[in-house]
C-alpha positions in Angstrom: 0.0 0.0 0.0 1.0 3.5 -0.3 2.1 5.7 2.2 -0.3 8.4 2.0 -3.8 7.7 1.0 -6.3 11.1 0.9 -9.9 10.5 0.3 -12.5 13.5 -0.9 -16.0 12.9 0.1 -18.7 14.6 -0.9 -22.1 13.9 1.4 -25.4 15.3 2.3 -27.3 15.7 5.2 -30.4 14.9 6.2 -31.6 17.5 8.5 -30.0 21.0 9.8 -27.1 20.4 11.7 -25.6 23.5 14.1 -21.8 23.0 14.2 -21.0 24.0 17.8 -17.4 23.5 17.0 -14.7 23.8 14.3 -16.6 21.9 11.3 -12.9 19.9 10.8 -14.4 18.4 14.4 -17.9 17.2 12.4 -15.1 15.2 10.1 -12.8 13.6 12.5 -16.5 12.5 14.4 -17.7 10.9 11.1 -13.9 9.1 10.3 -14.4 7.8 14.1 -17.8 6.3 13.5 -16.7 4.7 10.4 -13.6 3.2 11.8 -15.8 2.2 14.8 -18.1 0.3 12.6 -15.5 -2.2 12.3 -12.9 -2.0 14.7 -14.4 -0.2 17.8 -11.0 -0.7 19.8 -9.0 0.7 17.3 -11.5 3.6 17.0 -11.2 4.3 20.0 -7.1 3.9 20.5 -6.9 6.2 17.8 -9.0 8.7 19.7 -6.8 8.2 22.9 -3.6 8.4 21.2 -1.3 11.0 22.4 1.5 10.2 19.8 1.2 11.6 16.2 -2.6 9.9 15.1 -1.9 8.9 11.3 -4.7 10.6 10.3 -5.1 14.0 9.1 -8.5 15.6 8.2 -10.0 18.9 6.7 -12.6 20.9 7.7 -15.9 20.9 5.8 -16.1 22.9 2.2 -18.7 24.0 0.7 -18.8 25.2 -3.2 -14.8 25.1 -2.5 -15.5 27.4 0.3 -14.0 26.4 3.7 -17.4 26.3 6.6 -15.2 26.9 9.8 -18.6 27.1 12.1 -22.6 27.6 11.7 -25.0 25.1 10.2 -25.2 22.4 7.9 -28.4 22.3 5.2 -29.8 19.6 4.1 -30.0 18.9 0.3 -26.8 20.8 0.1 -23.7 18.9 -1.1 -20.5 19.1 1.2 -16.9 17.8 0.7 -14.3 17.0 2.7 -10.8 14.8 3.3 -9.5 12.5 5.3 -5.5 11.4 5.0 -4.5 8.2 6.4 -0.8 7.0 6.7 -1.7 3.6 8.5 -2.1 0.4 6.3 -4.6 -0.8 9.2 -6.4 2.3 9.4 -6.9 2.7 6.0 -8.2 -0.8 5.0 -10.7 -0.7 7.9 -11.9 3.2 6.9 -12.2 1.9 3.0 -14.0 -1.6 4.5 -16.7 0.9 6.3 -16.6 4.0 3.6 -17.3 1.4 0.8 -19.6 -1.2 2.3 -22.9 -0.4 1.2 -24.5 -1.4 4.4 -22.6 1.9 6.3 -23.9 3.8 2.6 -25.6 6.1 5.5 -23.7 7.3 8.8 -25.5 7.4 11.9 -23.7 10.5 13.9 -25.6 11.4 17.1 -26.4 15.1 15.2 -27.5 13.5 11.8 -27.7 11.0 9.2 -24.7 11.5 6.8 -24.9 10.1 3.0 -21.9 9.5 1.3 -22.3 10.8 -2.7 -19.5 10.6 -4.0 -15.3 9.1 -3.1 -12.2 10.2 -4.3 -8.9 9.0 -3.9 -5.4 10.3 -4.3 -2.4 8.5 -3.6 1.2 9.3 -2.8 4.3 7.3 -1.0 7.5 9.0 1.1 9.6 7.8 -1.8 7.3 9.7 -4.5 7.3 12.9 -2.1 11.4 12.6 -2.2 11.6 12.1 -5.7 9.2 15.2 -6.4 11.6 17.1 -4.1 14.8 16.1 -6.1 13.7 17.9 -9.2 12.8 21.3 -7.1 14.9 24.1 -7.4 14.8 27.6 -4.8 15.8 30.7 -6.4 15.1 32.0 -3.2 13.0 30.6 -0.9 9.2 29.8 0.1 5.9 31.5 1.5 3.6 29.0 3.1 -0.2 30.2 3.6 -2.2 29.0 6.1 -5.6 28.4 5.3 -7.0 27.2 8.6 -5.9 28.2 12.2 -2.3 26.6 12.9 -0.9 26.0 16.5 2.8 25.1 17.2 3.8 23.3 20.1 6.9 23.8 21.7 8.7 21.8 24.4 10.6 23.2 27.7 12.8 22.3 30.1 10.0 20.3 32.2 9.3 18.5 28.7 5.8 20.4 28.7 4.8 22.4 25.6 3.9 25.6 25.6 2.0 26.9 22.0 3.4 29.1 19.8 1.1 31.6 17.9 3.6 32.4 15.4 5.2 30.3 12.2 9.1 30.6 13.0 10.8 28.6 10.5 12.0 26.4 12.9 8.9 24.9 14.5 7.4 24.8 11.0 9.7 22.3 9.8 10.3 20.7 13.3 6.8 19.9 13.1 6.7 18.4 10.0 10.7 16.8 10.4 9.0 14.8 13.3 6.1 13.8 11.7 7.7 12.5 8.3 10.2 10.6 10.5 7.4 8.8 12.6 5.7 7.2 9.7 8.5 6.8 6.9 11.4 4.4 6.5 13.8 6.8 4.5 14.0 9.6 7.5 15.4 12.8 7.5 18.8 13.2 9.2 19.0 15.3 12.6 21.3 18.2 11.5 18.3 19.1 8.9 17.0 21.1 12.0 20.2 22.7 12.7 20.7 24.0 9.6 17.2 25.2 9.1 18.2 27.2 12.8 20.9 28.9 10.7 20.0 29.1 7.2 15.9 29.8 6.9 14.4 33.1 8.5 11.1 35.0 8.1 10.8 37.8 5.4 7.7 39.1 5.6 4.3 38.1 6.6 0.4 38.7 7.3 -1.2 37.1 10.1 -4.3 37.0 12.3 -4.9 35.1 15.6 -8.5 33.6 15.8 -10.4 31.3 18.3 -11.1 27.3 17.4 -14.1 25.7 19.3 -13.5 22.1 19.8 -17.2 21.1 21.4 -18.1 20.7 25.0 -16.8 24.6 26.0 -13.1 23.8 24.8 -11.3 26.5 23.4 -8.1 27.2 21.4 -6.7 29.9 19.3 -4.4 29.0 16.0 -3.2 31.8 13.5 -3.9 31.8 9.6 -3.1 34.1 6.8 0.5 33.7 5.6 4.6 33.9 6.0 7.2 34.3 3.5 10.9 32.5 4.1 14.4 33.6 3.0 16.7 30.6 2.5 20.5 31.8 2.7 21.9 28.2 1.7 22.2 26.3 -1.4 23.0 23.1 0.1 21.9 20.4 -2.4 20.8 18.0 -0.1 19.2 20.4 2.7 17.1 21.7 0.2 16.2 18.6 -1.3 14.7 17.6 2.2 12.9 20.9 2.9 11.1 20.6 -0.5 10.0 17.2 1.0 8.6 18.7 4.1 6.5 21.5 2.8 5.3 19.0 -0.3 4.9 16.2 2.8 2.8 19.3 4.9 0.4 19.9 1.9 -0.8 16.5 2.5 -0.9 16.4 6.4 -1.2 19.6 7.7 0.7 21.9 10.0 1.1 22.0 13.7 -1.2 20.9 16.6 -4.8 19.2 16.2 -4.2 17.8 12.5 -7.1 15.1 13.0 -9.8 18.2 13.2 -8.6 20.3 10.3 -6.2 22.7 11.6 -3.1 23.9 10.1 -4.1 23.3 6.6 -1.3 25.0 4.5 -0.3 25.6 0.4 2.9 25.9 0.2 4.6 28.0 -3.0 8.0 27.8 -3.8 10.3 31.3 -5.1 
C-alpha cells in the first residue's frame, strides 16, 4: 500500500445540523464512526492516542469554500478529506466508507450520505523524488488556510503553544512527523541547519479562536509567512522541498485530525 492515502467525500445531510465547534471536528467525528463500525478498539485507541494519530482531516467545504462554524443544510452537497498514513487504518476506513450497508452514517447530530469518493495516492519515496527535481531561487511562503498552533517543548518536557510560524517549529513539526511514519527519514542536523540558514521575510497574520465542542477553546493563526533561504545546500534543500510537499498533504502544527493547520505551500 502507499504511504499516503487522501480521500475527498462529498455527502449530504439529512436535517439542519448546528456546528457548535470547528466543522474539521464534524469530520474527525464521522472518520471515528466509520472506523468504529468495524474496529471499535482501534477507534477508539486512535482517539486516545497522544503520539502523532496517522490521520489527518480537513474541515468541511462548501462550493470550494471552507465552513469553519454555523450550520449544515440539508439537500446541500459538502466535501471534505480524510489522509491516512496507516495500512490498518486505511483498510478498515475503505472496508466501512465502501460497504454499502454503512452507505448512511448514523452520527448522534444527523444521518450523513456518502455521494460521491475520491482518492489520491502518494508514497514517502514519491514525495522525495518530487523534491529532487525542485529548485529555490530564493526561498518559500507557506499560507495558512486554517488556524495553525505550534507546540513547543521546555525544560519540564511540557509544551507551551506558539502563535507564530518561526521557520524552525514549522519544519520541526513536520521533520517529526515525516520521520514517525517513513522508513527513508530525514537526518537530525536538517533542523540545525534550518536554525541557521531559513528566517522570516515578511508576513500577514491573524490570531482567531477554534471551538473544539463541549466549551473547549483554542486559538491558532492563519493568513501567511514568506521565508528567506540563505543556503544552497543540495541535499538540505532537497529535504525541505520534501517537508513543505509532505505538509500539503498532512497539515501543520497541533490538532491535525480536526482540520487545523491546513497550508499551500509556493516555492520562489
Amino acid at each position: 500500500m502507499s504511504d499516503l492515502v487522501e480521500y475527498s467525500i462529498s455527502f449530504t445531510v439529512d436535517r439542519k445540523v448546528p456546528l457548535t465547534a470547528f466543522s474539521g471536528v464534524f469530520v474527525y467525528r464521522l472518520f471515528l464512526t466509520l472506523v468504529s463500525q468495524v474496529d471499535s478498539l482501534l477507534a477508539e485507541d486512535l482517539h486516545g492516542s497522544r503520539k502523532f494519530k496517522p490521520i489527518s482531516c480537513h474541515p468541511v467545504y462548501f462550493d470550494s469554500r471552507i465552513i469553519k462554524r454555523g450550520t449544515l443544510f440539508p439537500n446541500r452537497v459538502y466535501s471534505t478529506k480524510v489522509l491516512i498514513l496507516s495500512e490498518d487504518v486505511n483498510l478498515k476506513f475503505a472496508r466501512a466508507l465502501l460497504d454499502t450497508s454503512f452507505e448512511n452514517i448514523i452520527l448522534p447530530a444527523c444521518v450523513v450520505k456518502v455521494e460521491k469518493i475520491g482518492l489520491r495516492i502518494s508514497s514517502f519515496r514519491q514525495i522525495l523524488s518530487e523534491a529532487e527535481k525542485t529548485v529555490f531561487t530564493r526561498g518559500f511562503t507557506i499560507v495558512f488556510k486554517t488556524p495553525c498552533q505550534l507546540g513547543k517543548l521546555t525544560y519540564r518536557k511540557t509544551p507551551i503553544f506558539r502563535l507564530f510560524p518561526d521557520p524552525y517549529y514549522v519544519l520541526r513539526n513536520l521533520y517529526n512527523y515525516w520521520n514517525a511514519f517513513t522508513e527513508t527519514p530525514i537526518s537530525e542536523d536538517f533542523l540545525k541547519w534550518v536554525d541557521e540558514n531559513i528566517h522570516e521575510e515578511k508576513f500577514s497574520l491573524v490570531t482567531e479562536p477554534v471551538y473544539l465542542g463541549e466549551g473547549r477553546v483554542t486559538v491558532g493563526f492563519t493568513g501567511h509567512c514568506a521565508y528567506r533561504v540563505r543556503d544552497s545546500g543540495r541535499e538540505y534543500l532537497k529535504a525541505l522541498a520534501a517537508l513543505l510537499f509532505f505538509g500539503e498533504w498532512v497539515g501543520v502544527g497541533k490538532h491535525r485530525s480536526i482540520g487545523m493547520g491546513r497550508v499551500e505551500c509556493k516555492l520562489s
